[in-house]
C-alpha positions, -999 to 999 in steps of 0.1 A, spaced: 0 0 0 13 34 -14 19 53 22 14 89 -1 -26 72 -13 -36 75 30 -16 108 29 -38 120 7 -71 107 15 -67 122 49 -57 153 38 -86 153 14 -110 145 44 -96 174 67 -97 197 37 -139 186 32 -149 190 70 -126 224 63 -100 219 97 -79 230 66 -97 236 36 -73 250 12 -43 235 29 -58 196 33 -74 197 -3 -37 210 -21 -19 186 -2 -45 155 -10 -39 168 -48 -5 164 -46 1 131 -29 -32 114 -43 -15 124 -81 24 114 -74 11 85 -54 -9 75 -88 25 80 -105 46 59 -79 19 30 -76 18 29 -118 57 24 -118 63 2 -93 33 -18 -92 19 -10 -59 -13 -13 -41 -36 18 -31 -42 30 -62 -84 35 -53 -68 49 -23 -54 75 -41 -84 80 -63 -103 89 -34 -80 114 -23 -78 132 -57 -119 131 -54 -114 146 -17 -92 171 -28 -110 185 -58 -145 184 -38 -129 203 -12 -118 233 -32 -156 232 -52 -165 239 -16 -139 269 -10 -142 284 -37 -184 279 -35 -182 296 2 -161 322 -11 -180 330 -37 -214 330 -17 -199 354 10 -191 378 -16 -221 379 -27 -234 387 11 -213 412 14 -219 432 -17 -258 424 -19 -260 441 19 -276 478 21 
């Protein structure tokens, strides 16, 4: 089992329940897409592992960029 696939899929979990949004998502991006690479060349296990974590991370930073978008529009929409 690639040890960078649970990397990411935790990362991608803090970054959803947003302990980290931003931080937890990039980081699940980056290990879920070089574990991918490591677990293609050497054959390893994890690879939905590292799926899920790419999945984790990309949901994560719909949902930042959603909330930042939806306060902006609060704050400009207010008298």
């Amino acid at each position: 089992m690639n040890p960078l696939a649970t990397v990411s899929v935790i990362s991608g979990l803090l970054g959803v329940v947003c302990l980290a949004p931003v931080l937890g998502s990039v980081v699940a991006l980056i290990a879920g897409y070089t574990a991918r690479k490591q677990i293609d060349a050497h054959r390893e296990r994890g690879r939905e592992r590292a799926d899920r974590g790419i999945v984790l991370g990309w949901v994560g930073l719909v949902v930042v960029v959603i909330a930042v978008a939806v306060a902006g529009v609060i704050v400009l929409t207010r008298p």
